[in-house]
TORKOL-4160 file (C-alpha; in steps of 0.2 Angstrom, whole numbers, padded with zeros to 4 digits, m for minus):
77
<pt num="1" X="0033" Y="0130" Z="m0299"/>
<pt num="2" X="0023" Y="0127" Z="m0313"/>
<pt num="3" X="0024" Y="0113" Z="m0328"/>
<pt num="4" X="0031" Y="0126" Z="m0339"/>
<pt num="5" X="0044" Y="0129" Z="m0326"/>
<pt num="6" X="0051" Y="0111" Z="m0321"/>
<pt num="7" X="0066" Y="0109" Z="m0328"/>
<pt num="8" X="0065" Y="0098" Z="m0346"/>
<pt num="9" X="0082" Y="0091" Z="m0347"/>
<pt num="10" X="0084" Y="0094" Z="m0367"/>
<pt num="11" X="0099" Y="0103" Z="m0373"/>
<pt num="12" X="0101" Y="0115" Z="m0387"/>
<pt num="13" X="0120" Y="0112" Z="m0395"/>
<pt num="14" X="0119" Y="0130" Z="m0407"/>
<pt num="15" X="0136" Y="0137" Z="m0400"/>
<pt num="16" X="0145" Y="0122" Z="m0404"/>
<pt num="17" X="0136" Y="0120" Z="m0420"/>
<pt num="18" X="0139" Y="0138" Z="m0425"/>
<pt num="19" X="0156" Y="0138" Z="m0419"/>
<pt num="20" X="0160" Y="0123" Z="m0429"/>
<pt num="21" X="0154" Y="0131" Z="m0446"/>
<pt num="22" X="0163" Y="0150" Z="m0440"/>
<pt num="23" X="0144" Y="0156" Z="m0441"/>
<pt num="24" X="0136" Y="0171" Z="m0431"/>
<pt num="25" X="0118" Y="0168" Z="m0424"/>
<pt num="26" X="0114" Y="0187" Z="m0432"/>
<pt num="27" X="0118" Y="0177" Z="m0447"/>
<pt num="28" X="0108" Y="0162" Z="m0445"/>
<pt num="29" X="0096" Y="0170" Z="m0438"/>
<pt num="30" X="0092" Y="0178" Z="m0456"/>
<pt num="31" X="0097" Y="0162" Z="m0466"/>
<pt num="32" X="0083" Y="0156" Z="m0456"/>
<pt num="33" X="0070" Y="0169" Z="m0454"/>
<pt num="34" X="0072" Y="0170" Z="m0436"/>
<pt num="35" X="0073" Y="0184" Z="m0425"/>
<pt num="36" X="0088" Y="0186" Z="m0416"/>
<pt num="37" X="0079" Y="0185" Z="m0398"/>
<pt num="38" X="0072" Y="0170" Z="m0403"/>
<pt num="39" X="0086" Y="0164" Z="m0406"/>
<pt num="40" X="0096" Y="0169" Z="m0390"/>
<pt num="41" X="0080" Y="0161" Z="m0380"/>
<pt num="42" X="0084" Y="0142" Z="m0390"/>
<pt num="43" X="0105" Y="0145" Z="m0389"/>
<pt num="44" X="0105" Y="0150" Z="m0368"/>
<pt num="45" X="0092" Y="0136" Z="m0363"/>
<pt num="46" X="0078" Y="0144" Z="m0358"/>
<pt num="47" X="0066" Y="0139" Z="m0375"/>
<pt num="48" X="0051" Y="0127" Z="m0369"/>
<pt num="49" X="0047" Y="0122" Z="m0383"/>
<pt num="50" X="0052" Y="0124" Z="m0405"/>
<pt num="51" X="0044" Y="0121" Z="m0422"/>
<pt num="52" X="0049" Y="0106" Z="m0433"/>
<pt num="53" X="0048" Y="0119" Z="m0445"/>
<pt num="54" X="0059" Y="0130" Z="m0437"/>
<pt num="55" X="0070" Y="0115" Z="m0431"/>
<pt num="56" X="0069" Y="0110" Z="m0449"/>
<pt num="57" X="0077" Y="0125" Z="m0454"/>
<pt num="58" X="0089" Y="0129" Z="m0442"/>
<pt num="59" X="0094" Y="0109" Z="m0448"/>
<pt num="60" X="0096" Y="0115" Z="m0466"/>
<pt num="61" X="0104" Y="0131" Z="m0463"/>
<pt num="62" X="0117" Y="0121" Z="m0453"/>
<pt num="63" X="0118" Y="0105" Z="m0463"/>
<pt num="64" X="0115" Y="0096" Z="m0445"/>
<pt num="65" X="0100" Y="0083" Z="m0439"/>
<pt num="66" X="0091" Y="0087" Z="m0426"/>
<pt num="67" X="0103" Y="0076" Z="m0414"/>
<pt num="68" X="0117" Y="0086" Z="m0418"/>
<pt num="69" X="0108" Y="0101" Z="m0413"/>
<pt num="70" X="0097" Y="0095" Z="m0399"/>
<pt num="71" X="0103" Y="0081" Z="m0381"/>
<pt num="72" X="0093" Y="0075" Z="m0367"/>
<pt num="73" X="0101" Y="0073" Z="m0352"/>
<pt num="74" X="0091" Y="0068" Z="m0336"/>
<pt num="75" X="0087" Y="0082" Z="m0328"/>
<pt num="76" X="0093" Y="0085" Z="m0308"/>
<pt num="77" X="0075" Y="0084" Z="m0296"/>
């Protein structure tokens, strides 16, 4: 297992958040410039790392901080 590999314990919340404004990720993914496989990376959990500008957008597009969109939870060893 590799650095990259070892599990990060940060969560991505962008169901909920997209849920919560009845808003498609094909949508917010061209709100925000994104593509859509990007997208799916960050929403199913396996994204390793993001932008603060893409976080800043994704942040804007929803009207959310970035705590609203991202947790840490201690990860299992």
């Amino acid at each position: 297992m590799t650095a990259d590999d070892e599990p990060h314990g940060v969560r991505v919340h962008l169901d909920r958040l997209l849920a919560e404004r009845d808003m498609t990720l094909t949508e917010l993914g061209d709100r925000v410039g994104i593509t859509l496989a990007n997208l799916s990376i960050l929403k199913n959990q396996r994204a390793r790392a993001i932008r603060f500008s893409t976080l800043a957008k994704i942040c804007a597009v929803l009207d959310c901080q970035p705590g609203d969109l991202l947790s840490f939870e201690e990860p299992d060893a």
